[in-house]
TORZA-491449 format. One record per residue (C-alpha): residue number from 1; residue in three letters; x, y negated, z negated. Coordinates in steps of 0.02 Angstrom, whole numbers. Layout:
BEGIN
(r NUM 'ala' (X Y Z));
...
END
This chain:
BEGIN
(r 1 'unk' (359 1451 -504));
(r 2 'unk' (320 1319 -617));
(r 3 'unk' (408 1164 -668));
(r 4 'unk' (404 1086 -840));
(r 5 'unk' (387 908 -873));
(r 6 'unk' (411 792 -1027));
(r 7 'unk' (346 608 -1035));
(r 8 'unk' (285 482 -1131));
(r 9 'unk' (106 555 -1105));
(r 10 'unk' (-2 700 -1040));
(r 11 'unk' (-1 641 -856));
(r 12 'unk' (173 586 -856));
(r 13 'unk' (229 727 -910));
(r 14 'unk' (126 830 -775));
(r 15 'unk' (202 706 -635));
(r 16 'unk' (365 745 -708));
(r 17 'unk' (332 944 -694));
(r 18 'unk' (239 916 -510));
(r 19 'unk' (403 839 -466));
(r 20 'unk' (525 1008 -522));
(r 21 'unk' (420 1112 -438));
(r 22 'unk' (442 1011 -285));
(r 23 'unk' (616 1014 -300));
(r 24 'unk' (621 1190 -339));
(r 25 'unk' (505 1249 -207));
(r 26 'unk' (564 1125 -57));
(r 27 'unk' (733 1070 -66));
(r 28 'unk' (717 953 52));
(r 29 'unk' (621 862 -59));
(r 30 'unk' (760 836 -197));
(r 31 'unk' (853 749 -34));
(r 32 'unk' (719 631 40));
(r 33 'unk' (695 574 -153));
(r 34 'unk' (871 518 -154));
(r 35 'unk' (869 439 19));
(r 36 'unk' (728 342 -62));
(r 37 'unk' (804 286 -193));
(r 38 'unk' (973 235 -109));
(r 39 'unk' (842 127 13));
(r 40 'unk' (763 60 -143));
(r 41 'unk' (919 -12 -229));
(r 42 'unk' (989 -90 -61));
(r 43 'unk' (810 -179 -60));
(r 44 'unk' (813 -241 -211));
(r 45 'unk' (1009 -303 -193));
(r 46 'unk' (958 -408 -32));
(r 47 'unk' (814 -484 -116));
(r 48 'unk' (933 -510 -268));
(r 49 'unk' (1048 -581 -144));
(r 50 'unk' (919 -690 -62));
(r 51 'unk' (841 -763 -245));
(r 52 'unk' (997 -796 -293));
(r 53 'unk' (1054 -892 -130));
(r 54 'unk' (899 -998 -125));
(r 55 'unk' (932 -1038 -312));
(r 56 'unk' (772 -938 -382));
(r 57 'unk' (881 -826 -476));
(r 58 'unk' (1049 -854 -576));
(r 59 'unk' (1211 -724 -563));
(r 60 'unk' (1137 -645 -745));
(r 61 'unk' (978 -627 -659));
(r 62 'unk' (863 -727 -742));
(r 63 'unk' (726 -807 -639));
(r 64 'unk' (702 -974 -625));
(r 65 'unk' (507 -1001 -652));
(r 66 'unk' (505 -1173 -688));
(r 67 'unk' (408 -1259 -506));
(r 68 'unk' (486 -1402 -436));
(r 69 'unk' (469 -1564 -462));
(r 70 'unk' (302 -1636 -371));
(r 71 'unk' (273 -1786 -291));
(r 72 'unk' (153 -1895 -398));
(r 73 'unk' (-31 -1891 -333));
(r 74 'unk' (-121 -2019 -337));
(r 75 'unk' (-280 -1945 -422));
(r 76 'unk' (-390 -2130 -427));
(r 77 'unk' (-557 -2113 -351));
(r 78 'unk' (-644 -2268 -308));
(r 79 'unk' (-848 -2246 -341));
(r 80 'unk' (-905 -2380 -247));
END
């Protein structure tokens, strides 16, 4: 039993037909993939949550990368 696979190149594609065949032969598998991605989206909504509570992150989800405003250095070195 073979799966078939169709991506945007040869080893995606191959990753892509590795994956049927798991699904195919384990079924279990098709499960714990799902599990993983149910874990993976409640992940990434608490760090959502948390950038946008500290004020890194807007409610459109753009990123604030600008850094803060540092204190001025004083960058005078006396040669004496």
């Amino acid at each position: 039993i073979y799966g078939t696979g169709i991506g945007r190149n040869k080893r995606t594609a191959k990753l892509n037909a590795t994956e049927e065949s798991l699904v195919i032969l384990v079924p279990q598998y098709k499960k714990l993939q799902e599990q993983q991605q149910q874990q993976q989206q409640q992940q990434q909504a608490i760090n959502r949550d948390i950038l946008i509570a500290d004020g890194s992150m807007d409610e459109e989800g753009c990123i604030d990368d600008e850094e803060p405003p540092s204190s001025v250095h004083n960058n005078n070195h006396n040669n004496n």
